[in-house]
LODOZA-515190 format. One record per residue (C-alpha): residue number from 1; x, y, z. Coordinates in Angstrom, 2 decimals. Layout:
<nodes>
NODE resi      xx      yy      zz
NODE  NUM       X       Y       Z
...
</nodes>
This chain:
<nodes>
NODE resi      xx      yy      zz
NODE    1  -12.58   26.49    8.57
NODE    2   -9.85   29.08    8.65
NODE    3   -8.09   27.62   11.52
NODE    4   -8.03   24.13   10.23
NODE    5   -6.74   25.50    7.32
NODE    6   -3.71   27.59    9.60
NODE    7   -3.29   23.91   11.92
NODE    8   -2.75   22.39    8.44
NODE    9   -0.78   24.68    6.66
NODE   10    1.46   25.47    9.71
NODE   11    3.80   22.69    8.67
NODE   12    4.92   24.51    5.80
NODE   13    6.40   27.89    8.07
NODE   14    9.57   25.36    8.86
NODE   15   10.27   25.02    5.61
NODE   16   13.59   26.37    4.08
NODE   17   14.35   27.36   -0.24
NODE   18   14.54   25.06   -2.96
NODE   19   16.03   24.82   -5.64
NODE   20   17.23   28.10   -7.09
NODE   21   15.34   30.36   -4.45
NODE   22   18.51   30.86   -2.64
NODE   23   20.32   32.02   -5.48
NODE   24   17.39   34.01   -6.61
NODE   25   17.05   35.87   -3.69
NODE   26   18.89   35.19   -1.06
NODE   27   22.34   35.87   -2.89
NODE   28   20.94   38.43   -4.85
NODE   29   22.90   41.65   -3.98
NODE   30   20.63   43.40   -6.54
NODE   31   17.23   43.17   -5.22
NODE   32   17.51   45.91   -2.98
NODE   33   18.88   48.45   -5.99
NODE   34   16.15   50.98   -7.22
NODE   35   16.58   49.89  -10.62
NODE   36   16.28   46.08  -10.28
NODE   37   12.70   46.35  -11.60
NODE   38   13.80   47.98  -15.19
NODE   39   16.84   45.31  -14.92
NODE   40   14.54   42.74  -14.52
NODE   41   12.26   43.53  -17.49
NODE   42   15.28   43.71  -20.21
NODE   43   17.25   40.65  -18.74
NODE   44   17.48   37.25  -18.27
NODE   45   16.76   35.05  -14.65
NODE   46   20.38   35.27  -13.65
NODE   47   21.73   38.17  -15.03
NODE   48   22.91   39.83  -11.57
NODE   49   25.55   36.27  -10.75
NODE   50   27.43   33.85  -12.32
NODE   51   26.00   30.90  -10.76
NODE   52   25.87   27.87  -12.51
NODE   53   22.53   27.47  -12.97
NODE   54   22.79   30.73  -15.38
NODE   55   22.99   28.62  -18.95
NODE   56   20.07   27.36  -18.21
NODE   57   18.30   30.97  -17.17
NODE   58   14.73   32.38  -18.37
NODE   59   13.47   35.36  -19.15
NODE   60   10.97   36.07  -15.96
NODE   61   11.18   39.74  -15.44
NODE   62    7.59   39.58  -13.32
NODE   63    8.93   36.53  -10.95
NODE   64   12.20   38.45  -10.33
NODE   65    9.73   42.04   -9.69
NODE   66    7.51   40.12   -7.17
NODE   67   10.85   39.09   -5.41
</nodes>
């Protein structure tokens, strides 16, 4: 069962980001920064950019920790 599960889910490796992932992460010059975690609990989704997805930011502190 585990390998069917592997042949079928293989598909997904090739995959690139959507949506905001690439601004999330990818640009994110902050993520790396010792402090990002405490950052990340008293501000907003985007706080680290200006990208224009920013007005329309959340507050997700434990998303942006995991990343």
């Amino acid at each position: 069962m585990l390998i069917v599960t592997a042949i079928v889910c293989a598909r997904a490796f090739g995959n690139g980001f959507v949506i905001d992932d690439n601004d999330l992460i990818v640009q994110n010059v902050a993520i790396g920064d010792w402090s990002f975690p405490l950052k990340a609990l008293t501000h907003d989704e985007y706080w680290f950019s200006n990208v224009a997805s920013a007005k329309h930011s959340r507050y997700r502190p434990l998303l942006l920790i995991w990343f």
